[in-house]
C-alpha positions, 0 to 999 in steps of 0.5 A: 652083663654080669660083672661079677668076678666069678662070672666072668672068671667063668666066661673067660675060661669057657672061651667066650669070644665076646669078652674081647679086650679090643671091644671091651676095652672099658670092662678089663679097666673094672678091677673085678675083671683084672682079677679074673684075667689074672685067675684066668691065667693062671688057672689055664697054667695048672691046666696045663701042668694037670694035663701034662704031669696029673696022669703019670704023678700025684695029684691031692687037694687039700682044703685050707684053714677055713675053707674058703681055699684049696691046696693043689699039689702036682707031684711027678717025678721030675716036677712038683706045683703047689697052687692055692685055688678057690672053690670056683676055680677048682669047681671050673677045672673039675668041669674041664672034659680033659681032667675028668679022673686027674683032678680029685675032688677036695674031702668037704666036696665042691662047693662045701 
């Protein structure tokens, strides 16, 4: 099993029931697996607000620095979320079938 953390931030927000906390108690004691149960988490929140308020309101992503992070703004009328993601958590969302046409991909392109 790939440890890495992109690999199993990307296992665990594809939904990938064998990555259970029960069976694999051992594993979320790694500290790259705590890393990206908390991405995980807070990945699925702006999941949710890009679902909920990207349609109707704002959406901008914006590269950071150096590049190696993004800036997403969600900005409607009622709510505003400003989130720092990496690359491969914004190329996770893109590949999300709901936000196809919400989320805008960054200027440099994914993966740049």
């Amino acid at each position: 099993m790939d440890t890495s953390y992109e690999a199993l931030l990307r296992r665990l927000y594809q939904g990938d029931r064998a990555l259970s906390r029960n069976r694999n108690f051992w594993l979320y004691e790694q500290p790259a697996m705590r890393r990206a149960a908390r991405s995980f988490r807070r990945l699925k929140s702006v999941e949710r607000d890009l679902l909920r308020y990207g349609p109707q309101g704002q959406v901008t992503v914006e590269v950071v620095g150096d590049s190696s992070w993004l800036r997403v703004v969600i900005a409607s009328p009622n709510y505003r979320r400003v989130t720092r993601l990496s690359w491969a958590e914004v190329t996770l969302l893109h590949e999300h079938p709901g936000l196809k046409g919400v989320l805008p991909e960054p200027a440099l392109g994914l993966g740049a």
